[in-house]
Each structure stands twice: as structure tokens, then as C-alpha cells.
Biopython code that builds the backbone (N, CA, C, O; Angstrom):
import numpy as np
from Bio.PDB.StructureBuilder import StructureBuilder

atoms = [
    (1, "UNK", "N", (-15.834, 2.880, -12.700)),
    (1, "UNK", "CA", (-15.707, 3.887, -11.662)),
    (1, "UNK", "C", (-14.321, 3.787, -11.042)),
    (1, "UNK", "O", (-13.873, 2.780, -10.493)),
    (2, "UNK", "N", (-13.707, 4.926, -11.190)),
    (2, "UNK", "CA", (-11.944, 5.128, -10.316)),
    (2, "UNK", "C", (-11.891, 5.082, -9.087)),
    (2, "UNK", "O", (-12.878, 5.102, -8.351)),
    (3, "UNK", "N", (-10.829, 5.020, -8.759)),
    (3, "UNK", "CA", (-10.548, 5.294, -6.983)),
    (3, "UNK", "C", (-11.405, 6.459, -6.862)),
    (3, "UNK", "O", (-12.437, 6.463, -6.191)),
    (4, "UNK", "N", (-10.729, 7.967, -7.869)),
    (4, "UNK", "CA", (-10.931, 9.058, -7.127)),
    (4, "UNK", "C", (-11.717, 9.649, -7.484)),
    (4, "UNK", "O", (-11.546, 10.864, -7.585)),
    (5, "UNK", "N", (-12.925, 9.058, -7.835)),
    (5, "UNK", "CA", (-14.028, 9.856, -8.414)),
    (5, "UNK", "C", (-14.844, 9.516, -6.876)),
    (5, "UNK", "O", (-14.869, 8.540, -6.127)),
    (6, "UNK", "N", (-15.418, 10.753, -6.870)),
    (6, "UNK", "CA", (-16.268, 10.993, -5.335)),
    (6, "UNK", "C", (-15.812, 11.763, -4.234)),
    (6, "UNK", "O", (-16.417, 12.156, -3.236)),
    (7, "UNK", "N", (-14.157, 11.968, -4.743)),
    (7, "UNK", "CA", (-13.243, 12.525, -3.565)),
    (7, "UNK", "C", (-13.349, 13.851, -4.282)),
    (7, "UNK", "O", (-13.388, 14.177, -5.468)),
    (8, "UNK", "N", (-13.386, 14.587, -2.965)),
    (8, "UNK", "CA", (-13.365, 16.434, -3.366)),
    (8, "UNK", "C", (-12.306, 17.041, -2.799)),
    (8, "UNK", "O", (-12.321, 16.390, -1.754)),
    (9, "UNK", "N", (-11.694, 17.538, -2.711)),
    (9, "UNK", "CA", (-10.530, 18.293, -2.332)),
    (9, "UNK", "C", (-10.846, 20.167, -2.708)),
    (9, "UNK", "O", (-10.874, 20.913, -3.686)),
    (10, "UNK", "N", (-10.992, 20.216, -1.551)),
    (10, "UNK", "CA", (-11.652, 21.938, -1.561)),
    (10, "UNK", "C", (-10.787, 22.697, -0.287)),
    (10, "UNK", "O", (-10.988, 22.479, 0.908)),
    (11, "UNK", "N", (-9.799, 23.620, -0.841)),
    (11, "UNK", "CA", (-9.288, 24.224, 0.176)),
    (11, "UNK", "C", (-9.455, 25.668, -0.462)),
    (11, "UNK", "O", (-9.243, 25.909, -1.650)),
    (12, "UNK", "N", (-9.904, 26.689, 0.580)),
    (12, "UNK", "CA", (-10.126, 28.420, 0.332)),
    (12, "UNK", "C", (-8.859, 28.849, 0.785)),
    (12, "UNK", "O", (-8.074, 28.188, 1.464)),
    (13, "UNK", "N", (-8.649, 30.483, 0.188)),
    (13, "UNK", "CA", (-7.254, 31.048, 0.351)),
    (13, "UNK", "C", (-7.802, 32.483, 0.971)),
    (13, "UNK", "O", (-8.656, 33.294, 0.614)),
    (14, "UNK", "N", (-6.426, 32.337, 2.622)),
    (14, "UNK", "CA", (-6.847, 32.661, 3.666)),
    (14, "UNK", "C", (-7.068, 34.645, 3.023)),
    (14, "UNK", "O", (-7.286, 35.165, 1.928)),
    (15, "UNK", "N", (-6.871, 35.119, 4.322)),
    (15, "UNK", "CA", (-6.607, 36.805, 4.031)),
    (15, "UNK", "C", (-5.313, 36.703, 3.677)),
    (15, "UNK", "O", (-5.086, 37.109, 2.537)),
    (16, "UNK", "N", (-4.334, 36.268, 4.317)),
    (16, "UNK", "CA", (-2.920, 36.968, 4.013)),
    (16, "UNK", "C", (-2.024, 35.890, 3.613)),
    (16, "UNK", "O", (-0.826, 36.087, 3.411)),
    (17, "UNK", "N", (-2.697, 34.533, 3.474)),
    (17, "UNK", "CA", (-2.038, 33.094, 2.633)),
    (17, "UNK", "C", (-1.140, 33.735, 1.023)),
    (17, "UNK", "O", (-1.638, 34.519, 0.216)),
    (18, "UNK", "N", (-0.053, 33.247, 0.958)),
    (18, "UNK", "CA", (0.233, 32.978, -0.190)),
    (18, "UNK", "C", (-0.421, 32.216, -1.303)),
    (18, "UNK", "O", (-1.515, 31.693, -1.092)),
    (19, "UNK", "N", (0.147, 32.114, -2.442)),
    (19, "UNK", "CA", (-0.610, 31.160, -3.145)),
    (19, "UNK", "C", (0.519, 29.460, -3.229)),
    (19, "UNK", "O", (0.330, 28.376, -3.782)),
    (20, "UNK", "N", (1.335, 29.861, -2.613)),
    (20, "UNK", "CA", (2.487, 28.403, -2.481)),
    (20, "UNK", "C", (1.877, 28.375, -1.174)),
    (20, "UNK", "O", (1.208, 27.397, -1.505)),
    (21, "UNK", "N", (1.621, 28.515, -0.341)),
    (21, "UNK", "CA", (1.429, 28.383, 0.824)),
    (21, "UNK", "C", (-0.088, 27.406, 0.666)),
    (21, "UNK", "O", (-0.186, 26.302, 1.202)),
    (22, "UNK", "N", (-1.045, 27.943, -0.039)),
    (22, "UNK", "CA", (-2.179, 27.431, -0.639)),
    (22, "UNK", "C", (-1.981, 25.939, -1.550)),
    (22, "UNK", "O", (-2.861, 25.082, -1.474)),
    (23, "UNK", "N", (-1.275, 25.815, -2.042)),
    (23, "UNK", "CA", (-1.144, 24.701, -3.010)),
    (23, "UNK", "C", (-0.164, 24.479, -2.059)),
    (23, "UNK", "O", (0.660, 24.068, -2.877)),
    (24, "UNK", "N", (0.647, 24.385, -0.616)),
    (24, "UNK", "CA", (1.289, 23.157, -0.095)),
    (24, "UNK", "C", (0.099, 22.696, 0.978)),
    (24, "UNK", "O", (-0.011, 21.645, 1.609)),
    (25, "UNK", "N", (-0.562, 23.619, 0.954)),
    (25, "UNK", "CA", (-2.002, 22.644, 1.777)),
    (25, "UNK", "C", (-3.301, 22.501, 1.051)),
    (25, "UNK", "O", (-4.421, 22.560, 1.558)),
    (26, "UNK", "N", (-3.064, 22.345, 0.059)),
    (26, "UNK", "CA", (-3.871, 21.793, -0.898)),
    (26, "UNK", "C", (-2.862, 20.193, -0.814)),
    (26, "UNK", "O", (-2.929, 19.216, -0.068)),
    (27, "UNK", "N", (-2.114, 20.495, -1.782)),
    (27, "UNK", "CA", (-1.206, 18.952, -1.987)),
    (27, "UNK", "C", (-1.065, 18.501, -0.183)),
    (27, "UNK", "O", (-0.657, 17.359, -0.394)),
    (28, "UNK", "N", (-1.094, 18.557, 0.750)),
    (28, "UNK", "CA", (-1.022, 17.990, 2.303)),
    (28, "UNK", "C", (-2.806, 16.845, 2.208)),
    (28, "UNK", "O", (-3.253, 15.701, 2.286)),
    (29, "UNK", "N", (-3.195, 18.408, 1.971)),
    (29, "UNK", "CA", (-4.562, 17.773, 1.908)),
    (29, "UNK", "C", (-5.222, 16.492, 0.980)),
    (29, "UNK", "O", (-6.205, 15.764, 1.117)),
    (30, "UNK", "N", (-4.360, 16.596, 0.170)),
    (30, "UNK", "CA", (-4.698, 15.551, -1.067)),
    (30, "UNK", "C", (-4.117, 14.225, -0.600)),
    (30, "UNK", "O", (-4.676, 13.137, -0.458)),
    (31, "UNK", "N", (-2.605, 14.660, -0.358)),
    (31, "UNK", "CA", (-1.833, 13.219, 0.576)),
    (31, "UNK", "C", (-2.989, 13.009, 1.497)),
    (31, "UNK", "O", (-3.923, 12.393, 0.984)),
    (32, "UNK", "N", (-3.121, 13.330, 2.570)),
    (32, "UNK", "CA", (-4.163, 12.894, 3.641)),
    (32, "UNK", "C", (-5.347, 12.290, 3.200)),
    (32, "UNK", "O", (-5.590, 11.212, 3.743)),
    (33, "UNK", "N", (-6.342, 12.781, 2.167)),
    (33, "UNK", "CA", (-7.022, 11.962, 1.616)),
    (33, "UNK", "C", (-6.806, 10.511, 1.000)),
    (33, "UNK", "O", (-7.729, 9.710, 0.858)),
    (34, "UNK", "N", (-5.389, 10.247, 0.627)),
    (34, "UNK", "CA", (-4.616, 8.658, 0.000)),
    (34, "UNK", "C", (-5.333, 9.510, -1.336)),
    (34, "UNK", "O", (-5.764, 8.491, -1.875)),
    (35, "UNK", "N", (-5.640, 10.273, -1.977)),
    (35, "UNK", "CA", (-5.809, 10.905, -3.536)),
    (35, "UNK", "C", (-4.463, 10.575, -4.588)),
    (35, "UNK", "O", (-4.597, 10.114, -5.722)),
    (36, "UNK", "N", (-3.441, 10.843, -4.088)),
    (36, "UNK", "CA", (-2.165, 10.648, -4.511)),
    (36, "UNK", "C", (-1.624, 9.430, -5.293)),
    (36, "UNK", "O", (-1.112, 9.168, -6.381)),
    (37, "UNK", "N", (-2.058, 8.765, -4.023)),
    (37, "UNK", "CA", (-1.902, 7.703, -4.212)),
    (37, "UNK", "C", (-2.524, 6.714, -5.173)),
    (37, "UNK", "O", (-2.068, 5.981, -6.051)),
    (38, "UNK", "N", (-3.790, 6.970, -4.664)),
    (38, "UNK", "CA", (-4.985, 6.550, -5.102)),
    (38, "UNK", "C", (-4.440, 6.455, -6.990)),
    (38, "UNK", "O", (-4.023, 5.521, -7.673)),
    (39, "UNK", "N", (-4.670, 7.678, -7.239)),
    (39, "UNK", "CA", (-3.766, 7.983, -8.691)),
    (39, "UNK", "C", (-2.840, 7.318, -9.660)),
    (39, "UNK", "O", (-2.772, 6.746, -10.748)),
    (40, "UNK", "N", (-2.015, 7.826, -8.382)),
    (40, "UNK", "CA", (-0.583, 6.723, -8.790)),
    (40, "UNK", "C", (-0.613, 5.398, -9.094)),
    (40, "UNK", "O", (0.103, 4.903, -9.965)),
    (41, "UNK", "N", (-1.738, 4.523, -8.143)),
    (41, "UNK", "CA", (-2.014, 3.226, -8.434)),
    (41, "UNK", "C", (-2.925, 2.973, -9.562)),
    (41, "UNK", "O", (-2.734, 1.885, -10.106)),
    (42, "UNK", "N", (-3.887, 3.716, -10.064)),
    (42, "UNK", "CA", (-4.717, 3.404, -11.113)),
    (42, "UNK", "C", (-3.767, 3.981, -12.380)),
    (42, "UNK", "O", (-4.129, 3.929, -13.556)),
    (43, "UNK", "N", (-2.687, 4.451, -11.994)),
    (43, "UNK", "CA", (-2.000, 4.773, -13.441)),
    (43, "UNK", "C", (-1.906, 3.817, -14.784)),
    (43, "UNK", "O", (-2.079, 4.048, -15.981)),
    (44, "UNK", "N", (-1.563, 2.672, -14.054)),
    (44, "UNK", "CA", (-1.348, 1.500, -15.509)),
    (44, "UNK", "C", (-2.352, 0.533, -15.295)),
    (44, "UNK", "O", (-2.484, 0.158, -14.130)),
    (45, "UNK", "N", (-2.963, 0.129, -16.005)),
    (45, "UNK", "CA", (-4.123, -1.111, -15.909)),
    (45, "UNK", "C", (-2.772, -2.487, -15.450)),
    (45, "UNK", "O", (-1.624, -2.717, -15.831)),
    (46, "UNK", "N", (-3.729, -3.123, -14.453)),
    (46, "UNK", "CA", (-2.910, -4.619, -14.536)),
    (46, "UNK", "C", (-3.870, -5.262, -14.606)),
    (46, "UNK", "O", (-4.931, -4.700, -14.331)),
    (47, "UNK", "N", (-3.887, -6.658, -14.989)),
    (47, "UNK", "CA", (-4.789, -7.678, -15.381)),
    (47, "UNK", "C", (-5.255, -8.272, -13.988)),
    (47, "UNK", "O", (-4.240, -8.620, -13.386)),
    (48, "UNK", "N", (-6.252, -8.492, -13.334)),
    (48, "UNK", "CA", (-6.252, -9.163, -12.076)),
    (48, "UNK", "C", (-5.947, -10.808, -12.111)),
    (48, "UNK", "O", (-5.937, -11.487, -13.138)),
    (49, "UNK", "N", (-5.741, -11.214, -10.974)),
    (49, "UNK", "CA", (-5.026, -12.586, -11.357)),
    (49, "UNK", "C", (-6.514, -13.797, -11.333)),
    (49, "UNK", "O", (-7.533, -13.387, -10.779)),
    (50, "UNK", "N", (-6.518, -14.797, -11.766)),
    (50, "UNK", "CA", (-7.311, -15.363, -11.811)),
    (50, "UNK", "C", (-7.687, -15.887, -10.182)),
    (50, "UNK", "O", (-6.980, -15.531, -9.239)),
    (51, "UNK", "N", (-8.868, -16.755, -10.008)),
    (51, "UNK", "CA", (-9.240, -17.529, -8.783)),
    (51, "UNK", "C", (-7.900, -18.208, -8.653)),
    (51, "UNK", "O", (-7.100, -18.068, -7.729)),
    (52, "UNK", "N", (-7.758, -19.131, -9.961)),
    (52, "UNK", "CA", (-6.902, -20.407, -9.389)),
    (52, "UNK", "C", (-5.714, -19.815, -9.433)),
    (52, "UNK", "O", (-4.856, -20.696, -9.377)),
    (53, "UNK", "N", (-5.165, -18.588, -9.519)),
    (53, "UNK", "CA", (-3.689, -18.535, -9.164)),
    (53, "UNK", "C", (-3.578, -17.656, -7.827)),
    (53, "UNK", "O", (-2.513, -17.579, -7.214)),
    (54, "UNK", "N", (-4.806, -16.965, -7.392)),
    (54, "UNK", "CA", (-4.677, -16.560, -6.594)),
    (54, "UNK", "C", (-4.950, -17.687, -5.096)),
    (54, "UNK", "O", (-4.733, -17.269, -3.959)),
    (55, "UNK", "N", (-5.405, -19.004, -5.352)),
    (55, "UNK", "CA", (-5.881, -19.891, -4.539)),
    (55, "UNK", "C", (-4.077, -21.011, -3.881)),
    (55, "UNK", "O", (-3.556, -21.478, -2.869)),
    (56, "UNK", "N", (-3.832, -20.836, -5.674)),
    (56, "UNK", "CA", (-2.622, -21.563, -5.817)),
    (56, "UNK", "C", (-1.111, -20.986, -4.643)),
    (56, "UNK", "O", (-0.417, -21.566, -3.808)),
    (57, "UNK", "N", (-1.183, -19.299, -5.302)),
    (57, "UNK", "CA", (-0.413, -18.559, -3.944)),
    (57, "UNK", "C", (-0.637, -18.605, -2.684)),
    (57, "UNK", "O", (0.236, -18.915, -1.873)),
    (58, "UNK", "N", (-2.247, -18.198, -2.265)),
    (58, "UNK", "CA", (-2.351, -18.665, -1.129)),
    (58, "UNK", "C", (-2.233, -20.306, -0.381)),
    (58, "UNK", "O", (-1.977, -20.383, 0.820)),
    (59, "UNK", "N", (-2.414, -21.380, -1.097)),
    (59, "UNK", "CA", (-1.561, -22.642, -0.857)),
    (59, "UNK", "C", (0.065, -22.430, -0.478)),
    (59, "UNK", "O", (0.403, -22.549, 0.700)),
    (60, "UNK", "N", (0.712, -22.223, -1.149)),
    (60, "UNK", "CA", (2.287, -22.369, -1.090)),
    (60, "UNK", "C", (2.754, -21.128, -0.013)),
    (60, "UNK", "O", (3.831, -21.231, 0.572)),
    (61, "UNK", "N", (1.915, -20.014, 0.193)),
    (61, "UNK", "CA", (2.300, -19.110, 1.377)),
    (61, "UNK", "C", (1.871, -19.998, 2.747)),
    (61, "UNK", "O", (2.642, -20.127, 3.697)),
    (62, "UNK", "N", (0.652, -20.531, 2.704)),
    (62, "UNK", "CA", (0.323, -21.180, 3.714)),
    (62, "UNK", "C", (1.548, -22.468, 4.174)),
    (62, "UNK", "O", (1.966, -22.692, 5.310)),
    (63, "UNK", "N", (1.979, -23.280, 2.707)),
    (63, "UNK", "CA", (2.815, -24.631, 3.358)),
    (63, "UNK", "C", (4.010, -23.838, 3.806)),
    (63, "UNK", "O", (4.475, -24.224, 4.879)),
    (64, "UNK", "N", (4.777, -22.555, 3.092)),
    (64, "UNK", "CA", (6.086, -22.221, 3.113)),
    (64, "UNK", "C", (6.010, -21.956, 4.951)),
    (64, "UNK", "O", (6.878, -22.457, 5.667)),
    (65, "UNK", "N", (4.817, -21.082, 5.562)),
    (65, "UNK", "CA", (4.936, -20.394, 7.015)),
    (65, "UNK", "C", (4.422, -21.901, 7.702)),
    (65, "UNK", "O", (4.908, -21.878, 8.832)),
    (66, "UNK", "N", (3.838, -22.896, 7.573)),
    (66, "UNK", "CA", (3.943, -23.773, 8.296)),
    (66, "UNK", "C", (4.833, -24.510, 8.534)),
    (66, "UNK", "O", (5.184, -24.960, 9.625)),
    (67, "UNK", "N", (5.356, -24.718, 7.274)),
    (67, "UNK", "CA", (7.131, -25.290, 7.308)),
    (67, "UNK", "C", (8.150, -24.323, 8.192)),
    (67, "UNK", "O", (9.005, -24.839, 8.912)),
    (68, "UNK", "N", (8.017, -23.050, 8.099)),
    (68, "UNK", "CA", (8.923, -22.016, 8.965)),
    (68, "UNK", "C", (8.532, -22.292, 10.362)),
    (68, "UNK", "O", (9.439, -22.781, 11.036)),
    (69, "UNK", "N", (7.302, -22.082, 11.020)),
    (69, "UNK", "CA", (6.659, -22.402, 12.196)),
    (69, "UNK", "C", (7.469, -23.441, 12.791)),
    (69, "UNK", "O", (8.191, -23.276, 13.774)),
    (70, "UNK", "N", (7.261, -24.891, 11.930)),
    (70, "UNK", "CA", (7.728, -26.082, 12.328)),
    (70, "UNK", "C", (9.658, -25.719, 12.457)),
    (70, "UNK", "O", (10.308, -25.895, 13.488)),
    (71, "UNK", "N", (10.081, -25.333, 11.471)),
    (71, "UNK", "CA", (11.115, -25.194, 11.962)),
    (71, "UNK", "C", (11.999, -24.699, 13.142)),
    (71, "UNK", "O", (13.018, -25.214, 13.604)),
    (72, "UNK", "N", (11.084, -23.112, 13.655)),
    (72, "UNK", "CA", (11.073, -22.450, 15.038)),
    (72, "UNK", "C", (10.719, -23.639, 15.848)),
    (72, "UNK", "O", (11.748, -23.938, 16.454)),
    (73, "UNK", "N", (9.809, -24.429, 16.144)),
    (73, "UNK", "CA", (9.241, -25.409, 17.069)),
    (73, "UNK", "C", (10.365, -26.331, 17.158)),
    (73, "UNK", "O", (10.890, -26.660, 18.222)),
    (74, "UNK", "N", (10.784, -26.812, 15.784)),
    (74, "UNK", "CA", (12.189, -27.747, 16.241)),
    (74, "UNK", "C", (13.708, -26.602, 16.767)),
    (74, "UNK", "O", (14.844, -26.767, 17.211)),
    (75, "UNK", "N", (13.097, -25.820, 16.495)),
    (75, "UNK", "CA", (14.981, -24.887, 16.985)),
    (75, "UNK", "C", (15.947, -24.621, 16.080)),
    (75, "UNK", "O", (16.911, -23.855, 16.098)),
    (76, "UNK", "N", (15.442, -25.531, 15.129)),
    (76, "UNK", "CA", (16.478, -24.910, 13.516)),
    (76, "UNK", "C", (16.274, -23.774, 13.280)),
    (76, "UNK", "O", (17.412, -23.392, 13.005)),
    (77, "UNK", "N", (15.297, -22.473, 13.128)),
    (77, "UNK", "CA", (15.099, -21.346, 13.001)),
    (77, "UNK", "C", (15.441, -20.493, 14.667)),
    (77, "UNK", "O", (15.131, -20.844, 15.805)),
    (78, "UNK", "N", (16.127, -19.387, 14.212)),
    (78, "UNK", "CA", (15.779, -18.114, 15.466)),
    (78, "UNK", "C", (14.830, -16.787, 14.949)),
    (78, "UNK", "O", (15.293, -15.862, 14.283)),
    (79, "UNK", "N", (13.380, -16.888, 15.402)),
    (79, "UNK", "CA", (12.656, -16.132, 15.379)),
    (79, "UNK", "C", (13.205, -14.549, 15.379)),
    (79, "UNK", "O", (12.848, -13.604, 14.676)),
    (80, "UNK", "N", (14.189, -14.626, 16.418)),
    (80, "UNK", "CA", (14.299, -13.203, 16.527)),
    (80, "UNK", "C", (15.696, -12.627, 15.826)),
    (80, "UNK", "O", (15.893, -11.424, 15.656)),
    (81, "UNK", "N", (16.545, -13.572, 15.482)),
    (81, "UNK", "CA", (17.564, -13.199, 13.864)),
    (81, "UNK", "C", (16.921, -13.516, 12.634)),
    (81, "UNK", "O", (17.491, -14.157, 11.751)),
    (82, "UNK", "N", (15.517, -13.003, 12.523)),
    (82, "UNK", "CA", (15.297, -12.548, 11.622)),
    (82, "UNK", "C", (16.159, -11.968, 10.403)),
    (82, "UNK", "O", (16.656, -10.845, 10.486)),
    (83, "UNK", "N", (16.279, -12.567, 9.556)),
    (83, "UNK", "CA", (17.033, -11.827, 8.511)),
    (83, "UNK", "C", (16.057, -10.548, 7.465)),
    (83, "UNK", "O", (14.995, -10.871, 6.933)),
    (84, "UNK", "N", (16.617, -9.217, 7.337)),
    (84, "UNK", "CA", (16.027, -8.258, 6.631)),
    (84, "UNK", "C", (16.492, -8.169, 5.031)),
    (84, "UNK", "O", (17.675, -8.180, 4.692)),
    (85, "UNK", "N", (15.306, -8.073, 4.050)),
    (85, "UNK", "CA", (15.893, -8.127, 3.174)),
    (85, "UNK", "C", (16.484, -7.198, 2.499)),
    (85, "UNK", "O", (16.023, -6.100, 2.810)),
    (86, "UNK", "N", (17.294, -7.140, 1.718)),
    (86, "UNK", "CA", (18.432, -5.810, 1.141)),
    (86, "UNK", "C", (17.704, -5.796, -0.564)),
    (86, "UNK", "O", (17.585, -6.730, -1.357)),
    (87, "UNK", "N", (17.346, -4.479, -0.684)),
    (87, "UNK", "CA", (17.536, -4.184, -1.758)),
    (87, "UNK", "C", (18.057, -3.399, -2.408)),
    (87, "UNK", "O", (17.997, -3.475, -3.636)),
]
sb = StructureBuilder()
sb.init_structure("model")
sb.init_model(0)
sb.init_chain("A")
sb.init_seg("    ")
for serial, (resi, resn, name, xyz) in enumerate(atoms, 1):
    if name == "N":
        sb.init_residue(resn, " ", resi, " ")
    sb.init_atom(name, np.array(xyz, "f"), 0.0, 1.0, " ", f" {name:<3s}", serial, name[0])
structure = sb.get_structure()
């Protein structure tokens, strides 16, 4: 079963609507539902990750932000020069 099976998307065309006018609130309507999206993400199969690597990441996210924490607490870090990353 997909994301978007169950989702309906039903829009009527007014008295004096165009038909672009109709299909940009159709497609509004579809964004607003996350349909789009929804889509876009089931496009390529990915493999889900196992227990133990997903247990393993959550370990090393947990030591990396406790180590950061500790660092703010000693004053070697500034919380608020945050660095943003560039891509």
C-alpha cells in the first residue's frame, strides 16, 4: 500500500473559471494535501536500514551532542556562533 492511495483530490470547474485557473487549484490543492510530495518520495525504492545500524546512528548522534553540550558547559563552544552549513 503507497502513500497516496486513499487520497482523493476532487476539485469542480466554477461558471466562469478557466481551465488553467482549474488545474492551478487543482495542483494548490494537491500541494496542500503533501500528494506531491508524497510521490516524489515513493519515486525510487530505498532499502530500509537495519535495527543495528539504525541503533548504531542513534549511539554516535547521542555521544557526538553530549560531547557538544559538555563543551558549551566548559565554554569551549559559543552556542549562539553557531556555524551554518554552506552548500
Amino acid at each position: 500500500m503507497s502513500a497516496t492511495e486513499g487520497i482523493r483530490v476532487e476539485v469542480r470547474r466554477g461558471k466562469n473559471e478557466s481551465s488553467t485557473a482549474l488545474i492551478r487549484r487543482f495542483t494548490r490543492r494537491a500541494q496542500g494535501l503533501g500528494l506531491v510530495r508524497a510521490v516524489r518520495n515513493s519515486r525510487y525504492w530505498e532499502r530500509p536500514m537495519s535495527k543495528n545500524v539504525e541503533r548504531k546512528r542513534a549511539l554516535i548522534s547521542k555521544v557526538r551532542r553530549e560531547n557538544y553540550n559538555e563543551q558549551v558547559k566548559l565554554g569551549k563552544i559559543d552556542p549562539a556562533a553557531k556555524k551554518t552549513r554552506k552548500r
